[in-house]
C-alpha positions as CSV (number, residue, x, y, z in Angstrom):
1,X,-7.8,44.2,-12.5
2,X,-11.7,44.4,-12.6
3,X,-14.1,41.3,-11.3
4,X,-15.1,40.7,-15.2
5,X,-11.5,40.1,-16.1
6,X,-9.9,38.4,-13.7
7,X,-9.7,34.8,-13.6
8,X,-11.7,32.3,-12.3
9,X,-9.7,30.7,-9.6
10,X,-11.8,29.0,-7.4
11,X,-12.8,26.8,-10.7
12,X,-9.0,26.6,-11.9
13,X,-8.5,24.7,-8.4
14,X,-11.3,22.4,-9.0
15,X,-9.8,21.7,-12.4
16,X,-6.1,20.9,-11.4
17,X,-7.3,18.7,-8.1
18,X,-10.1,16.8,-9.8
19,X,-9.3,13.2,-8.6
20,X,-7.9,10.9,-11.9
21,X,-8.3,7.1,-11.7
22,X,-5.2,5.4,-12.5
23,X,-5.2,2.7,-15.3
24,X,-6.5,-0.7,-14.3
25,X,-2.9,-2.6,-15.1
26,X,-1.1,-0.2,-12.5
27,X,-2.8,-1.8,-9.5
28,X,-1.5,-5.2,-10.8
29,X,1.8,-4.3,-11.5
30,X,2.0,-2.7,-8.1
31,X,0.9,-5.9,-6.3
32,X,3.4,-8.1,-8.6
33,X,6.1,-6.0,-7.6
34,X,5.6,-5.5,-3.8
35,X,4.9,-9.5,-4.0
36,X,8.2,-10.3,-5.4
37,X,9.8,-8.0,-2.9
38,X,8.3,-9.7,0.0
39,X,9.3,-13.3,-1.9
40,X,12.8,-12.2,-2.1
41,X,12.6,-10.9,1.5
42,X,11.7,-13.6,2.8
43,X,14.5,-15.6,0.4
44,X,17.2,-13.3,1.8
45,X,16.0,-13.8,5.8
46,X,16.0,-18.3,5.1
47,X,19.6,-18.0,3.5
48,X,20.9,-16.6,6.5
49,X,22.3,-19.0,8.8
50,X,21.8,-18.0,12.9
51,X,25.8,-18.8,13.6
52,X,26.3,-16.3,11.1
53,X,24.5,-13.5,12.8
54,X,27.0,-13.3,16.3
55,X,29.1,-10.9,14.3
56,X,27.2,-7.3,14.2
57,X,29.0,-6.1,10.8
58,X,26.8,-9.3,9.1
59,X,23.1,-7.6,10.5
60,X,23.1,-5.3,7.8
61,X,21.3,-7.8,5.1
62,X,19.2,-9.4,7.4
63,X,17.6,-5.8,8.9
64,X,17.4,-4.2,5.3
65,X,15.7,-7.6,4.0
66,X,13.2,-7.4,7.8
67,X,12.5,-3.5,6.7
68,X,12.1,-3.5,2.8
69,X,10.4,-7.3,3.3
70,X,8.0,-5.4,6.0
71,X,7.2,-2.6,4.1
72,X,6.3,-4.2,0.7
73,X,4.1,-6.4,2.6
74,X,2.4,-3.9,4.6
75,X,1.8,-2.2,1.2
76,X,0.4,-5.2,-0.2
77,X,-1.7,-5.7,2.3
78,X,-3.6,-1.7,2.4
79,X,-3.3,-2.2,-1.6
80,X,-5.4,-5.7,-1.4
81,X,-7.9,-4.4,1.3
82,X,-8.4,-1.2,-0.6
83,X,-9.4,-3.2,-4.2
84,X,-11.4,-5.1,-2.1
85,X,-13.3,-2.8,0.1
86,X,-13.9,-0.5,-3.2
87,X,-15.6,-3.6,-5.0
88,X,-17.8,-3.8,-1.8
89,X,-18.2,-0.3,-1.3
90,X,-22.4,1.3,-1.1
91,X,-23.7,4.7,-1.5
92,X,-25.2,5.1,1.9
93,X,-22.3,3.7,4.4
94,X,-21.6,5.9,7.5
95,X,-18.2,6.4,8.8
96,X,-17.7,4.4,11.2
97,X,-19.3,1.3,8.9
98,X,-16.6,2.0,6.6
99,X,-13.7,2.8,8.8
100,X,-15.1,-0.9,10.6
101,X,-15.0,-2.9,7.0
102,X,-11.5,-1.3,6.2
103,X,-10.0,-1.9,9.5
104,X,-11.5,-5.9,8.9
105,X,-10.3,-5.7,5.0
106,X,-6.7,-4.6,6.6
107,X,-6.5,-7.4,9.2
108,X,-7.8,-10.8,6.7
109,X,-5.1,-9.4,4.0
110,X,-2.6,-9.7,7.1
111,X,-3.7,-12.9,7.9
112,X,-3.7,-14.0,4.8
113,X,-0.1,-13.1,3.8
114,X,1.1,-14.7,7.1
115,X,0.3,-18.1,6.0
């Protein structure tokens, strides 16, 4: 295959991996559902009663509710700082400025939440 036919591949990659912005309503949904999860987390772990929890075949709900509670708050949390730190976001921020802001957008979200 000659240089003149062969495909341009190089701009084919920059085609397929261009970055798309997902719709506006996703991010909402997102943080609906990863706030319900954490409500019904935290439902789940105030039903249980502590008498019930001597018996190790009755751990089962509590961990899964501690682990799927956990994770769909820490999800909530780098999903709030990051809609926040991209509405404060400038042009001419160095790295360490914005790894700084995001690590402080990361921890008020967590302190927020633990209220």
């Amino acid at each position: 295959m000659s240089e003149s036919t062969s495909p341009d591949f190089e701009a084919l990659l920059r085609r397929a991996l261009a970055p798309v912005e997902p719709p506006a309503h996703l991010a909402e949904r997102l943080e609906t559902t990863l706030l319900g999860i954490t409500e019904l987390a935290a439902d789940e772990l105030e039903a249980w009663e502590l008498g019930a929890m001597r018996d190790p075949r009755n751990w089962v709900r509590p961990v899964a509710a501690i682990v799927v509670g956990s994770t769909a708050a820490t999800g909530l949390i780098l999903l709030r700082a990051r809609r926040r730190a991209a509405t404060r976001r400038k042009a001419d921020v160095g790295v360490l400025d914005a790894a700084e802001r995001a690590l402080r957008e990361v921890f008020h979200e967590a302190r927020r939440l633990a209220r």
